[in-house]
C-alpha positions as CSV (number, residue, x, y, z in Angstrom):
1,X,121.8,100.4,83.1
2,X,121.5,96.5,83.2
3,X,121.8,94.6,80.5
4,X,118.3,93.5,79.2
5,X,117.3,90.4,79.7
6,X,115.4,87.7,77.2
7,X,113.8,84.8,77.4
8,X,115.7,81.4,76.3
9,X,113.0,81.0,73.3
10,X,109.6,81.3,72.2
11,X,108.3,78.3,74.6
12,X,109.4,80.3,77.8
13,X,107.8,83.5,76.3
14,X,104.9,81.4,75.3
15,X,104.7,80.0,79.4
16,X,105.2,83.1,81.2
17,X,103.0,85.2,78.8
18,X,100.2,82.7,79.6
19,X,101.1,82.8,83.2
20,X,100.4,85.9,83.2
21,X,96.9,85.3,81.0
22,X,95.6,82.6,83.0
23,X,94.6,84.2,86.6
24,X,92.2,84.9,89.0
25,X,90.2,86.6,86.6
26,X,89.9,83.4,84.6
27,X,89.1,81.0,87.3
28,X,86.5,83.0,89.4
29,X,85.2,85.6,87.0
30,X,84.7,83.3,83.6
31,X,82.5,80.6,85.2
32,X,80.3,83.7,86.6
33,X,79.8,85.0,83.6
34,X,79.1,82.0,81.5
35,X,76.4,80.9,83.7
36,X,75.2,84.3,83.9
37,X,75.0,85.1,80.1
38,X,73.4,82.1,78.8
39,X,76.6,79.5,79.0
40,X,77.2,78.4,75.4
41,X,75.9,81.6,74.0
42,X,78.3,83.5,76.2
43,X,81.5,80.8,75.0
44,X,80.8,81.5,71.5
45,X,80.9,85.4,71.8
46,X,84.0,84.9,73.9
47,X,85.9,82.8,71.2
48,X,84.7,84.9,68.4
49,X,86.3,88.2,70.2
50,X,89.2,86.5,71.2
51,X,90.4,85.5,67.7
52,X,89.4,89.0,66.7
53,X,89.6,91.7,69.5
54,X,91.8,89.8,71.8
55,X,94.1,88.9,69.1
56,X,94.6,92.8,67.6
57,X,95.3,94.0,71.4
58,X,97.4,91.1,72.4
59,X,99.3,91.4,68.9
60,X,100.3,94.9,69.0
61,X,101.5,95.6,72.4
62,X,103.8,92.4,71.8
63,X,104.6,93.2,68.7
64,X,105.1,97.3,70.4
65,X,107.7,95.7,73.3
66,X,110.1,93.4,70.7
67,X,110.3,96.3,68.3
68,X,111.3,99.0,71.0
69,X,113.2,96.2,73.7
70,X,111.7,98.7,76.4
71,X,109.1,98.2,79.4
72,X,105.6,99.7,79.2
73,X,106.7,102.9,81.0
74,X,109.0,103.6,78.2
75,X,108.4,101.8,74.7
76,X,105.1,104.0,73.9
77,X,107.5,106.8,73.4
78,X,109.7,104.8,71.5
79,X,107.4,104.3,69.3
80,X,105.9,107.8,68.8
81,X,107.4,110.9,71.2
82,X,104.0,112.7,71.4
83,X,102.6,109.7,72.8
84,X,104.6,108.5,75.3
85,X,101.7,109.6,77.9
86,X,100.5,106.1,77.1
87,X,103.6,104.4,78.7
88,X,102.7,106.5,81.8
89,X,99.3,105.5,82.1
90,X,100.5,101.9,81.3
91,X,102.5,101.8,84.5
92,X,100.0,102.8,86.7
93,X,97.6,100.2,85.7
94,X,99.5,97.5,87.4
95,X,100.8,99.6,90.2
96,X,97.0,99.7,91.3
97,X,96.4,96.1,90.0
98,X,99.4,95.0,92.1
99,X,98.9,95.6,96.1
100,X,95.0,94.4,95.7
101,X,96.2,91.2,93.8
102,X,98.6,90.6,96.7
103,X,95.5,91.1,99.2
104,X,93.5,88.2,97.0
105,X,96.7,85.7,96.7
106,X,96.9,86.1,100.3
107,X,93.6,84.8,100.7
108,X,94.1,82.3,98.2
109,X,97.3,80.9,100.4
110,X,95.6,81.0,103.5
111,X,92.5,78.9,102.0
112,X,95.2,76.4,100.4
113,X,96.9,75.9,104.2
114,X,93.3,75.6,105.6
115,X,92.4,72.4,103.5
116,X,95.9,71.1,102.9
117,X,96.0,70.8,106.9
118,X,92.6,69.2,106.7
119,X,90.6,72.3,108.1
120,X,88.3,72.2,104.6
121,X,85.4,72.0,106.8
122,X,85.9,74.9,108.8
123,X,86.2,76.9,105.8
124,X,82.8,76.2,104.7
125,X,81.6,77.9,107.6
126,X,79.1,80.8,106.4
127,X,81.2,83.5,108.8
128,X,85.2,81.6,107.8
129,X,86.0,84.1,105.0
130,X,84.1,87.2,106.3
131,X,85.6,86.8,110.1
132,X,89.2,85.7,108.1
133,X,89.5,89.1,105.8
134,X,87.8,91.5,108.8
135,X,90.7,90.1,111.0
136,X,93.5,93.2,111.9
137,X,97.0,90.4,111.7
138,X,96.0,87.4,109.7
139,X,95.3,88.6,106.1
140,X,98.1,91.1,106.2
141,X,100.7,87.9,107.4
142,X,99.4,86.0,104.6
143,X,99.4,89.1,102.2
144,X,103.0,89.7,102.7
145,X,103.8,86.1,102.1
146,X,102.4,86.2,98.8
147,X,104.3,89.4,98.0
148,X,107.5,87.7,99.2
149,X,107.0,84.8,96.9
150,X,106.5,86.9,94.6
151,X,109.1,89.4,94.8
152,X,111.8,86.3,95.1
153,X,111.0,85.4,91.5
154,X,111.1,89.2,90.4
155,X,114.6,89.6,92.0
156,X,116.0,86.7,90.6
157,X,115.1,88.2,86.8
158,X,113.6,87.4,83.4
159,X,115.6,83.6,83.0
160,X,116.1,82.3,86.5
161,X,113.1,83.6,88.1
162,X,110.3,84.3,85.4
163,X,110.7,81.8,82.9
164,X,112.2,79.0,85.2
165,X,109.2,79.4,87.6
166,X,107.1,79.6,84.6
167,X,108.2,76.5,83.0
168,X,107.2,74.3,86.1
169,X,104.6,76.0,87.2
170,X,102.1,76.2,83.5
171,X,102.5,72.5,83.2
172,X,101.2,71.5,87.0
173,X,98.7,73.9,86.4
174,X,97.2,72.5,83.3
175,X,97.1,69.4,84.6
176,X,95.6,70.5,87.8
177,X,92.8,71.8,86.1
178,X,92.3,69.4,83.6
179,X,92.4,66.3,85.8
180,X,89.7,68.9,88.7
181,X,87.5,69.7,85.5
182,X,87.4,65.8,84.7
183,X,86.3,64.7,88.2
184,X,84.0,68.0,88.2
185,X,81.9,65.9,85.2
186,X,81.8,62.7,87.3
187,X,79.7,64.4,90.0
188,X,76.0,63.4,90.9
189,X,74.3,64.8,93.9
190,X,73.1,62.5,96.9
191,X,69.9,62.3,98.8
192,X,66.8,64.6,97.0
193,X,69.5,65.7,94.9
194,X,69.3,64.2,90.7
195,X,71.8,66.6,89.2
196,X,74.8,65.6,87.5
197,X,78.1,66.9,86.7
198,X,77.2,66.1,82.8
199,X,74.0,68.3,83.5
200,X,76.0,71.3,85.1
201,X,78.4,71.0,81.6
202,X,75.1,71.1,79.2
203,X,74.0,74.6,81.6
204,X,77.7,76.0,81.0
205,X,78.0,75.1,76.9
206,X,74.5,75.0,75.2
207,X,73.5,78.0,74.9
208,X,70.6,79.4,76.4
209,X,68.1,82.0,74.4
210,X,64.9,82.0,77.3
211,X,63.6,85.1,77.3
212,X,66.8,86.8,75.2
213,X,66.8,89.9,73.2
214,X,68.9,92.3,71.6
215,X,69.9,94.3,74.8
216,X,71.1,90.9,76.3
217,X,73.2,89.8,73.7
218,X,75.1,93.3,73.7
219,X,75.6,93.1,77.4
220,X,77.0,89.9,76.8
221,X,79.5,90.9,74.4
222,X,80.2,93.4,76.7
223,X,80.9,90.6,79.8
224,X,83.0,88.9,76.9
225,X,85.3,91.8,76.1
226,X,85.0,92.7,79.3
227,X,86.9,89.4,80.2
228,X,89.3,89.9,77.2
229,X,91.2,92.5,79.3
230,X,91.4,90.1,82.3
231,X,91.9,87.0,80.4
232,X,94.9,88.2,78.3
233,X,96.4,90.5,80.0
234,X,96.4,93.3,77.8
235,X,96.2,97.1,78.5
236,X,98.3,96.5,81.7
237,X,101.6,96.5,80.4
238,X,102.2,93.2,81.0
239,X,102.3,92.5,77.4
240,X,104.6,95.0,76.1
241,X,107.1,94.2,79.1
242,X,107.6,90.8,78.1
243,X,107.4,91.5,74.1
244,X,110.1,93.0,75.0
245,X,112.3,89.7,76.2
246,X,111.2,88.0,73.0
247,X,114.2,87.6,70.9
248,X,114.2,89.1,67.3
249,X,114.7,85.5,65.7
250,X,111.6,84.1,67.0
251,X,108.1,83.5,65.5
252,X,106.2,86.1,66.6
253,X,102.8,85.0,65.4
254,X,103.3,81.8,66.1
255,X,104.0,82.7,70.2
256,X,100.7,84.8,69.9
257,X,98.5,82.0,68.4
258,X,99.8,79.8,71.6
259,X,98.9,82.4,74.0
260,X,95.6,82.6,72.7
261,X,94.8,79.4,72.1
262,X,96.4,78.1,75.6
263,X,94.5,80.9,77.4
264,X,91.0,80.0,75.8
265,X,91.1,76.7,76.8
266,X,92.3,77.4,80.1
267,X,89.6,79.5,80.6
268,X,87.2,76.9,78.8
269,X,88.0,74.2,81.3
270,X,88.1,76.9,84.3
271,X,84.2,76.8,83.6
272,X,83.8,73.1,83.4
273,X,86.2,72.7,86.7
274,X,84.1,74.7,88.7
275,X,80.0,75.4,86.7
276,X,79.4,71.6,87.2
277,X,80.1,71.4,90.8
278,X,78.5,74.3,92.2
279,X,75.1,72.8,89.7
280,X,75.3,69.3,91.3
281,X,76.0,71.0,95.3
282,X,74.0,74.0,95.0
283,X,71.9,74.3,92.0
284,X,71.3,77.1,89.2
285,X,71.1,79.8,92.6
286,X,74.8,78.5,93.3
287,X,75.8,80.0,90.0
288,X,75.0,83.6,90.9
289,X,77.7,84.0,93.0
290,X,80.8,86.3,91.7
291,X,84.3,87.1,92.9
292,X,85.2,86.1,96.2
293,X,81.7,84.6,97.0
294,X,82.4,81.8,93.9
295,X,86.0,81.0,95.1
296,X,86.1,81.6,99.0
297,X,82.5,80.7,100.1
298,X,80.7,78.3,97.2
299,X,83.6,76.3,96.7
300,X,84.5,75.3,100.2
301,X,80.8,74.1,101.1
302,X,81.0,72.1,97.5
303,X,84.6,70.7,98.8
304,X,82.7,69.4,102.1
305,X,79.9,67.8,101.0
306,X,82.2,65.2,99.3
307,X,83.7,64.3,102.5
308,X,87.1,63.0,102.8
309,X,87.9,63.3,99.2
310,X,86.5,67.1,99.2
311,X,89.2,67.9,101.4
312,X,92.0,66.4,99.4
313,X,90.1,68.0,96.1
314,X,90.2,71.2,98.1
315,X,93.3,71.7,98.8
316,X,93.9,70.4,95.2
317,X,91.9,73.4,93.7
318,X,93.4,75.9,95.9
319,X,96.8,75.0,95.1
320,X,95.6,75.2,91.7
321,X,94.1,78.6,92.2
322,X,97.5,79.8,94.1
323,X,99.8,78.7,91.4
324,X,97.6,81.2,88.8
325,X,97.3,83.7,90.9
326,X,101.1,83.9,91.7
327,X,102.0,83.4,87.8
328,X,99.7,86.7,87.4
329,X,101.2,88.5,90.0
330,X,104.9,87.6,89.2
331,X,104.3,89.3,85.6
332,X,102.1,92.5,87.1
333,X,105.2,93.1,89.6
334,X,107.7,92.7,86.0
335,X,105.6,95.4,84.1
336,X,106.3,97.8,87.2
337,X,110.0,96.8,87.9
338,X,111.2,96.5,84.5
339,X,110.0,100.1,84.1
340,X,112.4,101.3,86.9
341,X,115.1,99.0,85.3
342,X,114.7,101.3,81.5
343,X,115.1,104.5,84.4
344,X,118.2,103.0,85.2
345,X,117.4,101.2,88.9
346,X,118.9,98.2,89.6
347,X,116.9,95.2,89.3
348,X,117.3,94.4,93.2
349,X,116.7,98.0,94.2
350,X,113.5,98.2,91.7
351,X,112.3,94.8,93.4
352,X,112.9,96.1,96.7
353,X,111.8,99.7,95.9
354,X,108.1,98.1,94.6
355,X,108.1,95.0,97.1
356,X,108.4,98.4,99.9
357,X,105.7,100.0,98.0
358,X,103.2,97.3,97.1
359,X,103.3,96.2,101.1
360,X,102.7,99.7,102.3
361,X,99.0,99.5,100.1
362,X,98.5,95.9,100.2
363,X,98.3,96.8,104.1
364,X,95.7,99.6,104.0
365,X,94.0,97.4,100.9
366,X,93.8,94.6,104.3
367,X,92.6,97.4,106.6
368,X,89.9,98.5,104.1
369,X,87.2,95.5,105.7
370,X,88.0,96.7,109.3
371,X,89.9,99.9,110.6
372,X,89.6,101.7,107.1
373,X,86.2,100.6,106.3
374,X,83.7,102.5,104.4
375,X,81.3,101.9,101.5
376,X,81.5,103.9,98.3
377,X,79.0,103.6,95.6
378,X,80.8,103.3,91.8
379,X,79.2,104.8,88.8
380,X,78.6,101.3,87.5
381,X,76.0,101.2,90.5
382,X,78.4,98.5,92.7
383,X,79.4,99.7,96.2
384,X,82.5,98.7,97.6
385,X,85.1,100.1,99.6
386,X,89.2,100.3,99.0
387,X,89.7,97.2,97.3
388,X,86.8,97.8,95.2
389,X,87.7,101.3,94.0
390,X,91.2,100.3,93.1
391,X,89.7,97.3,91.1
392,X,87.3,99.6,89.3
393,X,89.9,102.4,88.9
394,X,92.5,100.0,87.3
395,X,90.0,97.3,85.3
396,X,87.2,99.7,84.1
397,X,88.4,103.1,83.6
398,X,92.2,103.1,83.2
399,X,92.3,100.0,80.7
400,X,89.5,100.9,78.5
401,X,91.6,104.4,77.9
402,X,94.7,102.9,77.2
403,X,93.2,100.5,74.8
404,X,91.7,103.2,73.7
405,X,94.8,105.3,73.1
406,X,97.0,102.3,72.0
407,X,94.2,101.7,69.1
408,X,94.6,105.3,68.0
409,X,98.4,105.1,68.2
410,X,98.6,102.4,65.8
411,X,95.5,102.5,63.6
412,X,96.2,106.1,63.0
413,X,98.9,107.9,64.0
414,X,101.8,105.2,63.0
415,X,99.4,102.9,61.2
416,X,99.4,99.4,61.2
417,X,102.3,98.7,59.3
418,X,104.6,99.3,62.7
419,X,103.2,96.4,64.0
420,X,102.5,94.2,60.6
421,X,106.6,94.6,60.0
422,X,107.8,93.9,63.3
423,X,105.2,90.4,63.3
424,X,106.6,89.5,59.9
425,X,110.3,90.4,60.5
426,X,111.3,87.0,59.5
427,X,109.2,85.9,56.6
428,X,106.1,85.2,58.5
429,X,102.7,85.3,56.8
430,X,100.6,87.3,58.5
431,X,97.5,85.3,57.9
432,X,94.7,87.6,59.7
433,X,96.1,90.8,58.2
434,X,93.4,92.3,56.9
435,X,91.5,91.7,59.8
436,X,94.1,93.2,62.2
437,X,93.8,96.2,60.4
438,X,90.3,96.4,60.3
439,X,90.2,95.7,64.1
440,X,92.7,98.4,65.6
441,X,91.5,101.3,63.0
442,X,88.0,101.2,63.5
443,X,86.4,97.9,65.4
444,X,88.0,97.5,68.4
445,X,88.2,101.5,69.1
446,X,84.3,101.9,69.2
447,X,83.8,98.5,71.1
448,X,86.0,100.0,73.9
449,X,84.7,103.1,74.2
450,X,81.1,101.3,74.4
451,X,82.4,99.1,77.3
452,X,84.4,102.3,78.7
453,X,80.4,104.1,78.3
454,X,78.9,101.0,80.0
455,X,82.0,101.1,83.0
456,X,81.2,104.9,83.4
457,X,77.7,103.9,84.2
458,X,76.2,105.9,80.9
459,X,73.7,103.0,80.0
């Protein structure tokens, strides 16, 4: 078996960790929900869970990988032998998550090349994205691309892939975003047009109680925890995989704080990047738009309406968007190989072995809007087809469970001292202790089990 790996110190854990945070789901699913849950109500709920939910999940599986230096697949077992089902069902997570995410960075790369060439306004089209992803060659050339940039990093491990791609990448990104969410304020629309960019901020931040009752704030905290598991990265085993190349000697709840915090505001200014553009270009009805519609069909038509400097902005935010995307997918691909590495595989022939695998799905994930196509209605009331299921599968059932499970595991059946000792190792104060036991015993448990109820289509 290979030696394991760790990362240099708690700044490249602190990097790749939020790599993996800050994703797709942050930059097309955030803004959504914001503007659909009453914008500054929505932020507040967010922050609240995050320094509370988001913080008990995101501290114990770290806290589960550096005490048991194993991947998901194995470290649940580590830590209890009657529950290493959990480590099981954390590997399968992003083995679903992973050929679908390939399909999407695919698209992502192909609409970067599109405005980076200078092709922005073709892309604005109303029929660009649906003729591009119903096509039988192009999206799975740009799918395997994606894979292969991201398989590159895997096979070249946790120090001169992972936290060397990590360390450029975060940076660029930040600043990416910051300097699009800053020009997104400047905005003022032309012709019969007033609105503003400053206008579009107030819609995304203030928060909105028209016509809000009791039923709409609890489906709000449900969007917001909801967003939790996407934001973070948690119940994926994403978490626990890289807990595990955090060295012994390093602050612990100092690297978790960062995560947080750097997350958050990623997420913050994902909203501010993208809510007051689609305001000032398309109005309030521009906001309704989730998924793939925000990303690949509101934002192009935004992009051309500025004219020559939409298409260098374009290509700007894509690039911006591709970089997120293939942080994400870098650390879902890690979760599954370093599993295979704790089996005893190689880490070439696990890359391989999962690059092989992940291509063979990604590929009938591609064919799902044209040879494969059907429609299948979920029990949350959506219909979709493969791409869809998988997503549902993986985000709404599978998650929930194991969040669920690792709750129970730690609240209950090892209690919370496992993870208090291993976060406090080195004389760290443990300043939201109370809290964090609290939160895994009895809080977060029945809050995921409401939003499992709620996936399951119960209410």
């Amino acid at each position: 078996m290979e030696k394991r790996s760790s990362f240099s110190g708690s700044i490249g854990f602190v990097l790749a960790a939020a790599g993996s945070a800050v994703g797709l789901g942050n930059i097309w699913r955030f803004p959504y929900l914001a503007a659909k849950d009453g914008g500054g109500l929505f932020l507040v709920i967010y922050i609240i869970l995050a320094l509370t939910f988001g913080f008990t999940l995101l501290m114990t599986e770290v806290s589960i990988g550096r005490k048991t230096k194993q991947s998901c697949l194995t470290a649940y077992g580590r830590i209890h032998k009657k529950w290493g089902w959990l480590g099981g069902l954390a590997s399968i997570v992003p083995f679903i998550i992973m050929p679908y995410y390939c399909v999407i960075g695919g698209w992502v790369l192909k609409y970067s090349l599109v405005f980076i060439t200078g092709q922005g306004a073709a892309a604005a089209g109303d029929d660009f994205f649906t003729q591009f992803i119903t096509g039988y060659s192009e999206p799975i050339i740009y799918n395997i691309v994606f894979l292969l940039m991201t398989a590159v990093v895997i096979y070249r491990g946790v120090n001169k892939g992972i936290e060397a791609i990590s360390k450029v990448l975060m940076p660029i990104l930040f600043v990416l975003i910051v300097g699009i969410a800053i020009y997104s304020l400047t905005l003022s629309g032309g012709g019969e047009s007033s609105r503003t960019g400053i206008e579009g901020l107030g819609i995304y931040v203030i928060p909105n109680f028209d016509g809000v009752g009791v039923r709409d704030v609890l489906m709000t905290i449900m969007d917001a925890m909801g967003q939790l598991f996407y934001s973070i990265s948690v119940a994926m085993g994403i978490m626990v995989t890289y807990g595990s190349y955090f060295k012994d000697g390093d602050n612990l709840l100092k690297s978790v704080n960062q995560i947080e915090l750097f997350d958050t505001i990623v997420a913050f200014l994902a909203g501010v990047m993208i809510i007051p553009a689609v305001y000032v270009f398309l109005g309030t009805e521009g906001l309704s738009n989730a998924g793939p519609g925000l990303l690949f069909v509101a934002m192009p038509k935004i992009f051309v309406q500025m004219g020559i400097a939409g298409n260098i902005l374009g290509a700007i935010f894509f690039l911006t968007v591709l970089f997120a995307a293939l942080t994400s997918c870098i650390s879902i691909m890690e979760a599954i190989c370093s599993g295979m590495i704790d089996k005893g595989m190689s880490r070439k022939k696990a890359t391989v072995t999962e690059g092989i695998i992940a291509l063979v799905l990604s590929t009938v994930v591609c064919l799902g809007y044209n040879l494969l196509y059907f429609e299948f209605k979920l029990p949350n009331g959506a219909v979709g087809q493969i791409l869809d299921i998988m997503d549902y599968l993986s985000n709404n059932i599978l998650m929930p469970v194991l969040a669920i499970g690792t709750c129970i595991l730690i609240g209950w059946v090892v209690k919370p001292k496992t993870v208090i000792e291993e976060a406090t190792k080195n004389g760290e104060r443990f300043g939201r202790k109370h809290l964090y036991i609290a939160m895994v015993k009895v809080v977060a448990p029945i809050l995921l089990v409401v939003l499992l109820l709620g996936s399951l289509g119960v209410y």
